[in-house]
C-alpha positions in Angstrom: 121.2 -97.2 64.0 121.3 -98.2 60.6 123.1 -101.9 59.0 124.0 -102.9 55.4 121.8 -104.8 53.7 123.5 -104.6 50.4 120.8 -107.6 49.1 123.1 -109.8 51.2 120.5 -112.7 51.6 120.3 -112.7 47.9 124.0 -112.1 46.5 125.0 -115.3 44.8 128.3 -115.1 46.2 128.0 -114.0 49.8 124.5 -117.3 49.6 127.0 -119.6 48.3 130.2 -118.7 50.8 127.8 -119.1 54.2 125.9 -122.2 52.6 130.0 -123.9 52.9 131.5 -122.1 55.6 128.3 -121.9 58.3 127.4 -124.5 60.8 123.4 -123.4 60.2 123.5 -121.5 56.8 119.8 -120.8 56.8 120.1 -119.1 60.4 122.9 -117.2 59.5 123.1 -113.3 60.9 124.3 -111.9 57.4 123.8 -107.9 58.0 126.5 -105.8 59.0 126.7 -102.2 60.7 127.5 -99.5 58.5 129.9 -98.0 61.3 131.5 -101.4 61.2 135.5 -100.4 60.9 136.2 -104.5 60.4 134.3 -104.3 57.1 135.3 -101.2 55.9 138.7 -102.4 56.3 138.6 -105.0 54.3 136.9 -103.0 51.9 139.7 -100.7 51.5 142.2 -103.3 51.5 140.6 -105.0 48.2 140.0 -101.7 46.3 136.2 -101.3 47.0 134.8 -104.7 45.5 132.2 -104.8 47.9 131.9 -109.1 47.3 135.8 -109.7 48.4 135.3 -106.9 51.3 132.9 -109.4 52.9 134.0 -112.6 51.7 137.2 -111.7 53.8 135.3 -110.0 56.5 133.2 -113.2 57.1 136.2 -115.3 56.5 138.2 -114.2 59.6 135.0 -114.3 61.9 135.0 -117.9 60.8 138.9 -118.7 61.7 138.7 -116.9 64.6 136.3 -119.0 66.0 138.0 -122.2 64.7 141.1 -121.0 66.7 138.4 -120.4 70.2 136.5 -123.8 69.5 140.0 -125.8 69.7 140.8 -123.5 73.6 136.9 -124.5 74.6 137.4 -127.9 73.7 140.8 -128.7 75.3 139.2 -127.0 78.2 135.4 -127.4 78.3 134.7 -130.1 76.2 132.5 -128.2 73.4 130.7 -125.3 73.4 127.5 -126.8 75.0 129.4 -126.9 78.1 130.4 -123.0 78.8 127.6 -121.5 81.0 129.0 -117.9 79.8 130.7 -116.2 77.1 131.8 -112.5 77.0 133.6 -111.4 74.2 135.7 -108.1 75.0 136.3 -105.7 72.5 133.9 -107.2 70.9 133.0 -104.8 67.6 129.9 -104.8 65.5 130.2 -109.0 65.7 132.3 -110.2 63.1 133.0 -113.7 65.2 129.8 -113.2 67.2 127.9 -113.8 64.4 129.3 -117.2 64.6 129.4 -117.9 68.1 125.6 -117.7 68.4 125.6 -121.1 65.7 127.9 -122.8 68.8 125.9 -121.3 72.2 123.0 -119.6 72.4 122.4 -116.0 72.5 121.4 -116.0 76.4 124.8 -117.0 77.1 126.4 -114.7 75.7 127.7 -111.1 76.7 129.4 -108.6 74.1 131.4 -105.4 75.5 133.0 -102.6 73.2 134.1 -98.8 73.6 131.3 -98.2 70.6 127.6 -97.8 72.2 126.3 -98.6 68.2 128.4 -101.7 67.9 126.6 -102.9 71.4 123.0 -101.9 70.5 123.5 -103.6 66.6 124.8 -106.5 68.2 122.0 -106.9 71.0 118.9 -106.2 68.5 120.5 -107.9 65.8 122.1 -110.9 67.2 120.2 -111.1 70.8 122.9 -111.3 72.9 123.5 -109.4 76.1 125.4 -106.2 75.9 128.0 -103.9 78.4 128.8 -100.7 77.0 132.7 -100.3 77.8 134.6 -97.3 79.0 138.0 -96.1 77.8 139.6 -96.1 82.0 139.8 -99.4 83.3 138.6 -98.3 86.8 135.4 -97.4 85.6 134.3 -100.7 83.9 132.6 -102.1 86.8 130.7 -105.3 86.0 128.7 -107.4 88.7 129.2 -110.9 87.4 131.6 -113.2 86.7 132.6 -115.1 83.3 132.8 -118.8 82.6 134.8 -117.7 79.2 136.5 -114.6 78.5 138.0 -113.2 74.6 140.1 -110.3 73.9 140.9 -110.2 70.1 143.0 -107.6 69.0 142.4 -105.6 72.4 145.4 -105.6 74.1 147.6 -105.5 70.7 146.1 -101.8 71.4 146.5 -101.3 74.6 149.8 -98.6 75.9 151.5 -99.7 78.5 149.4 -97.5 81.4 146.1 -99.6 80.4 147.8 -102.5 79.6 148.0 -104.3 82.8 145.2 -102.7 84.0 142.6 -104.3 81.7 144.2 -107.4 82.0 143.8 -107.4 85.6 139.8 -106.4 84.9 138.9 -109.1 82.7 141.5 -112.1 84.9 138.8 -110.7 88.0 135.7 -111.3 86.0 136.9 -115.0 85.6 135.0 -117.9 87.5 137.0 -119.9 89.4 137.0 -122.8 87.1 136.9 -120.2 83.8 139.7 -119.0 81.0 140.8 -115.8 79.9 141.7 -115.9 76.0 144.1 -112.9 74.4 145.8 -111.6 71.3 148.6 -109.8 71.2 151.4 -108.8 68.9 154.5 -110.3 69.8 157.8 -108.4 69.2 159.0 -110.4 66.1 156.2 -108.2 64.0 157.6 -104.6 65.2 159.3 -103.0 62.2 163.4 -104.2 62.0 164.6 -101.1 62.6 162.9 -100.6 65.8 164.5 -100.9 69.3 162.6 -103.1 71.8 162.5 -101.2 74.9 163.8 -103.3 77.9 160.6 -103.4 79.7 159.1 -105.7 76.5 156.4 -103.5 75.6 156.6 -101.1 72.6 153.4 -98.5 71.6 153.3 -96.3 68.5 150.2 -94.2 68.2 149.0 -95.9 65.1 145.9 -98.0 64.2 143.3 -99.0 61.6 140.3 -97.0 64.2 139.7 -94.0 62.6 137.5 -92.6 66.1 139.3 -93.5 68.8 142.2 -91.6 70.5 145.3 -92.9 68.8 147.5 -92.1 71.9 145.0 -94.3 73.8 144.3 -96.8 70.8 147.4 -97.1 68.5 149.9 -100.1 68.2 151.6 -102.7 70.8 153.9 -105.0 70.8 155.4 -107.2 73.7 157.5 -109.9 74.8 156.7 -113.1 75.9 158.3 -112.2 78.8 156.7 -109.2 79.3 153.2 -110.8 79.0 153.9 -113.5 81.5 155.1 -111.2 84.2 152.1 -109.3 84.1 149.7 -112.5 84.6 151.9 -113.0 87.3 151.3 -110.0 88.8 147.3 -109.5 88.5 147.2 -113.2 90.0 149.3 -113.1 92.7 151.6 -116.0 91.0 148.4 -118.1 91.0 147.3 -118.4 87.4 148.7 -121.0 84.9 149.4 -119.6 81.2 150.2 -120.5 77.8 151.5 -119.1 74.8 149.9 -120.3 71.3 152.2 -118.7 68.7 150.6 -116.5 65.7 147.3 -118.5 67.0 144.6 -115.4 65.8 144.8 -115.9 61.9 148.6 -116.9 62.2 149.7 -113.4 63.0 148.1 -112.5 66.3 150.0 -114.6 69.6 146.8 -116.1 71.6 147.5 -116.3 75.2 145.2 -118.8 77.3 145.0 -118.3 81.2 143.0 -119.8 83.9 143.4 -120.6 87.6 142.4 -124.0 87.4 144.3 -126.4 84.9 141.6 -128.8 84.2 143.8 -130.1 81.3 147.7 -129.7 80.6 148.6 -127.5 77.8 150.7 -130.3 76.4 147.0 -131.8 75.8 146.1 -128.6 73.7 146.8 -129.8 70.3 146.5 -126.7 68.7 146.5 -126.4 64.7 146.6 -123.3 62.4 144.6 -123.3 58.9 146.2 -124.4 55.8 147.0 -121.4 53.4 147.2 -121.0 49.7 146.2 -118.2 46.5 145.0 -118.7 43.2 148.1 -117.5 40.7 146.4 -118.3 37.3 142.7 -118.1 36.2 142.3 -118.2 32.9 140.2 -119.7 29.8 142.5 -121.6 27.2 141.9 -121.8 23.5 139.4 -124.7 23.8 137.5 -122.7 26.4 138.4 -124.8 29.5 139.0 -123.0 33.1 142.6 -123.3 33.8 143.5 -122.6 37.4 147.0 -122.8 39.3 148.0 -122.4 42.4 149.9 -123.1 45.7 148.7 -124.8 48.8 150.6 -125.4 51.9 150.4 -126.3 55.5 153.0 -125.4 58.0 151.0 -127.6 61.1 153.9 -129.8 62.7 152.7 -133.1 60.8 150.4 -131.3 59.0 149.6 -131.7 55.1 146.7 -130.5 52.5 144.7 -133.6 51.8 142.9 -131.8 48.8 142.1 -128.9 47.2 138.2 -129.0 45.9 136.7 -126.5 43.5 132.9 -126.4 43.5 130.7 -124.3 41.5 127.5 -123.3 43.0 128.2 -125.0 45.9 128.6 -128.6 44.0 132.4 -130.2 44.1 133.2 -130.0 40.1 137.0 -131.1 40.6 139.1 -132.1 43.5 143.0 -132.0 43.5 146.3 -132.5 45.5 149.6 -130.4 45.7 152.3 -132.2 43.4 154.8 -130.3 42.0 157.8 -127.8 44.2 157.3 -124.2 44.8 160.9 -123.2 46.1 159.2 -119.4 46.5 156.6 -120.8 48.7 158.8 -122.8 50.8 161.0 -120.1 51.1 157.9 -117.4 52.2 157.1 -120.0 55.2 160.4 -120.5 55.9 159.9 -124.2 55.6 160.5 -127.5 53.6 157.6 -129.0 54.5 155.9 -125.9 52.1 157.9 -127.2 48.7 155.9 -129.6 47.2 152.6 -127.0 47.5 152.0 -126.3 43.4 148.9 -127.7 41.7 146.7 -126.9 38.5 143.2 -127.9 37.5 141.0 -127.8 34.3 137.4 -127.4 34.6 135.7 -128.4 31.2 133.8 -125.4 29.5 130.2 -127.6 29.9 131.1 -127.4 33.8 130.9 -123.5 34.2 130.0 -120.6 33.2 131.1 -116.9 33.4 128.3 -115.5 35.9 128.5 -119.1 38.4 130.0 -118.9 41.6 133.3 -120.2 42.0 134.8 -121.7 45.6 138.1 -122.6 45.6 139.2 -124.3 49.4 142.0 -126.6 50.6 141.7 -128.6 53.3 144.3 -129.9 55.9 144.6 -133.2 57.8 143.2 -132.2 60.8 139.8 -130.6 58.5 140.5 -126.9 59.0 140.0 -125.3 55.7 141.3 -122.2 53.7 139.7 -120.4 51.0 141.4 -119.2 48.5 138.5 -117.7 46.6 134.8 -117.1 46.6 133.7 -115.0 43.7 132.3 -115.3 40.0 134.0 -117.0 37.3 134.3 -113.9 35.4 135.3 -112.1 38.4 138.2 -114.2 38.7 139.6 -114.2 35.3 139.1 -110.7 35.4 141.2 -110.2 38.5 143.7 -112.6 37.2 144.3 -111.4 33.6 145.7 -108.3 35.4 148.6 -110.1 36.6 152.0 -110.1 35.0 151.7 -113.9 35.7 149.4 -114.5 33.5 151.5 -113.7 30.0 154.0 -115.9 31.7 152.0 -119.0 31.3 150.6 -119.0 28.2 152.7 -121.3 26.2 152.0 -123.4 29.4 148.7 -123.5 29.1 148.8 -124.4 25.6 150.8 -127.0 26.0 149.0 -129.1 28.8 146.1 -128.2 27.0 147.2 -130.7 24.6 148.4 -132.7 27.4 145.1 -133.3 29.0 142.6 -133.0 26.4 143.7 -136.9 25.5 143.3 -138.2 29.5 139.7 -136.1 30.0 138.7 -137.7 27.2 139.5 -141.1 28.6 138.1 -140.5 31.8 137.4 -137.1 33.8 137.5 -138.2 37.3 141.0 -139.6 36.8 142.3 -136.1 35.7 144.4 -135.3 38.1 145.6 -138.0 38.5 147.0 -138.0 34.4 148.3 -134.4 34.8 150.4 -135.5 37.8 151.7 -138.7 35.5 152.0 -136.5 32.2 154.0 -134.1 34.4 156.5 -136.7 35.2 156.7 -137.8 31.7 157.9 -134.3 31.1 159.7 -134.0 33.6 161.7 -137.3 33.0 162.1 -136.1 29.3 163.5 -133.5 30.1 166.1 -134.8 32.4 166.6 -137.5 29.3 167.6 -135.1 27.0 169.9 -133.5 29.6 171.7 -137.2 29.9 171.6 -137.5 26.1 173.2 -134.1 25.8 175.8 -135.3 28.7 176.4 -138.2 27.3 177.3 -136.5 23.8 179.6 -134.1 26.0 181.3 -137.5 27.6 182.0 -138.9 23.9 183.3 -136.1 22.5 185.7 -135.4 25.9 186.5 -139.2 25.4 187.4 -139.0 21.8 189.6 -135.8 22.7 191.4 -138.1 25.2 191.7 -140.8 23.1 193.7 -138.7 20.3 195.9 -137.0 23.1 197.1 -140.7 23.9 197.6 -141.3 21.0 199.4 -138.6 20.2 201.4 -139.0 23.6 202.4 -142.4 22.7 204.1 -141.5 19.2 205.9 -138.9 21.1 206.9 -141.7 23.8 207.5 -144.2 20.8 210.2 -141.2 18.9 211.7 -140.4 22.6 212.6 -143.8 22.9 214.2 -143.9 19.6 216.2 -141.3 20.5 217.2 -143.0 24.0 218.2 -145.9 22.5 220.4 -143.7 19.7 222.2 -141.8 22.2 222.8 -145.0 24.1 224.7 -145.7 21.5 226.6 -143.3 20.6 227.5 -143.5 24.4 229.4 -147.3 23.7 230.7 -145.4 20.6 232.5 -142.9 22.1 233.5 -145.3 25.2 235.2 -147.9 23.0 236.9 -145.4 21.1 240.7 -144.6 21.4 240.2 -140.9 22.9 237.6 -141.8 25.4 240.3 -145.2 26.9 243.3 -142.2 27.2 241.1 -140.2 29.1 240.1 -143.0 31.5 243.7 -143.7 31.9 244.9 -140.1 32.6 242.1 -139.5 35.6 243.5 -143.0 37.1 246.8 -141.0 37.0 245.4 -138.1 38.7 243.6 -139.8 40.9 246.7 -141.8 42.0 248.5 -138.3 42.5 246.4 -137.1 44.5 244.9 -134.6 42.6 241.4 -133.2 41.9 238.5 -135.8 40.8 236.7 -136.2 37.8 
């Protein structure tokens, strides 16, 4: 068995990423496998840069166990209080690494189809191993566990080894112990696909590139489909509960145990705040511009700040203050508008080769990082973006803006872009009222001369009223007009046909 060093314990980045993110950062397990698929792919999902690969490998070992600690809490207490741990499906131990900070080795039991993923984990990480099997009826174990996880197993799993592993791990429960699951639910399957009436859906698809894809490919299921089968493996006995998109908001987490210590209404579960990095560049006075959303779609929840520190030292802290209708409109949620922000670190702060974290943080202290890399490393990344030729008038411009209010006083920056942004903002709408107004006057002038022109007209109808009024009496007093009066009385006398 070999691992990847890759001068781990003395890359800059991946030092100053575990000095913030680990509870013990000088005990941290840093190595990983070289067979480990987690790693490799997250490698080939950021185009080989080997420093991203594990910044985002590391970085979903430490959510997933900020998703675990909140289950173990609501049910245990902490940590300190589970006697046993086995984590299922375990891998080469991309969230072990972090469990062993929370419990201690001892107590903890790792299981996986991959022999090497076992043995790395058990010399490396000291924990006690099981070697799986790919049939259900042949994993025999001879203990039972306080504490049970099965990330991204049974999202796997067809529908002939589906129930069956579920019903393995629920026996290996002690009586007073919980069962944790992933699954994907049936809102991710592709739109064009049929849910079959059953609730479960396999394609022979996966990220594995060893295991059996027929055995190992892609499942999705129904809530209703999930519950059923609890109900089944426990006899009707067990209590559950659904905690949507729980595993890294995509992944459903389904909790079960046969004793409900606690009610589920007492399981406040929150997901992490989210956010990316749109703009990283230097302006023309050679300050670090960065912009940005964060957001936070926790019922109640908000981003109390967004911090950028530089080796490891917070250099500028900011909030979200302006509306990102595209963001809002991604989450599906109002509460995601107001998520923009923008910063300017001051060219004596940093340098091209210092390491860069970029994090927001919500109300309830979960945190979301948005970058860990190198200054340069960012620009670089960055300047690739169409955005970026978007903005530069923009950055010019608030260059101006804030040179003035650092000037005055830097820890009040963000404060002055927030303000200067109104001011612009209220401009703005003041030379759209100016402009309205100058619309108004001119519509109003129009008006006034169309009166004016309607009363001459109503002035020369008069005139003419008045003129045929008389020539009315004129004709009336006249000789004619008195005979013709006189001959209708005749007719009208007669009996003959009226006026």
């Amino acid at each position: 068995m070999s691992d990847i060093n890759l001068d781990l314990v003395e890359n800059p980045v991946i030092k100053a990423f575990i000095q913030d993110q680990a509870k013990f950062p000088e005990n941290f397990k840093l190595n990983i496998c070289e067979d480990d698929e987690m790693y490799l792919f997250s490698l080939k999902n950021v185009k080989d840069d080997r420093d991203r690969a594990l910044v985002r490998y590391y970085s979903i070992g430490r959510r997933i166990l900020d998703t675990v600690k909140q289950v173990v809490e609501w049910h245990f207490g902490s940590f300190e209080k589970v006697p046993s741990f086995l984590d299922f499906a375990c891998g080469y131990g991309r969230f072990t690494r972090f469990l062993i900070q929370e419990m201690s080795p001892e107590q903890i039991w790792v299981s996986d189809i991959y022999a090497n993923a076992i043995k790395f984990q058990t010399e490396y990480l000291g924990v006690n191993g099981i070697v799986s099997t790919g049939n259900p009826e042949n994993y025999l174990i001879d203990r039972k566990f306080d504490c049970i996880l099965a990330n991204s197993f049974f999202s796997h799993m067809p529908e002939k080894t589906f129930t069956s592993w579920l019903h393995n791990l629920y026996d290996l429960l002690t009586p007073n112990g919980i069962l944790m699951f992933s699954v994907h639910d049936e809102c991710l399957r592709a739109a064009n696909t049929e849910m079959p009436a059953n609730g479960i859906l396999f394609s022979p698809q996966s990220e594995s590139q060893s295991l059996d894809k027929e055995e190992y490919g892609t499942t999705y299921v129904s809530e209703k489909f999930v519950r059923e089968c609890v109900e089944k493996i426990s006899g009707g006995k067990a209590f559950v509960h659904r905690i949507k998109k729980g595993i890294c908001r995509f992944q459903d987490l389904y909790v079960v145990t046969n004793e409900l210590v606690r009610d589920f209404s007492e399981l406040k579960f929150h997901h992490h705040p989210e956010g990316y990095i749109d703009v990283a560049a230097f302006t023309n006075k050679e300050n670090l511009y960065l912009e940005g959303w964060v957001a936070d779609v926790n019922f109640e929840g908000r981003v109390n700040e967004l911090q950028v520190l530089v080796n490891g030292e917070v250099v500028e802290k900011c909030e979200p203050f302006y509306n990102r209708p595209d963001v809002a409109g991604y989450f599906d949620n109002d509460g995601a508008l107001q998520s923009g922000w923008r910063c300017y670190l001051p060219k004596n702060t940093v340098g091209l080769q210092e390491v860069l974290i970029v994090k927001a943080i919500n109300n309830y202290g979960l945190e979301w990082i948005l970058e860990t890399c190198t200054v340069k490393s960012l620009v670089n990344q960055r300047q690739s973006q169409s955005l970026l030729g978007s903005t530069q008038t923009k950055l010019k411009l608030l260059e101006t803006q804030l040179e003035s209010a650092r000037i005055e006083s830097e820890q009040k920056q963000s404060k002055l872009m927030i303000t200067e942004t109104k001011l612009e903002e209220t401009q703005t709408e003041l030379v759209l009222a100016q402009t309205q107004l100058e619309q108004t006057q001119n519509h109003l002038l129009s008006v006034q001369m169309q009166l004016e022109k309607t009363e001459n007209q109503l002035i020369n109808l008069k005139e003419e009223v008045e003129q045929a009024k008389c020539r009315v009496l004129a004709m009336e007093s006249s000789k004619f007009w008195k005979i013709r009066s006189a001959w209708f009385q005749v007719r009208r006398s007669l009996g003959l046909a009226g006026e």
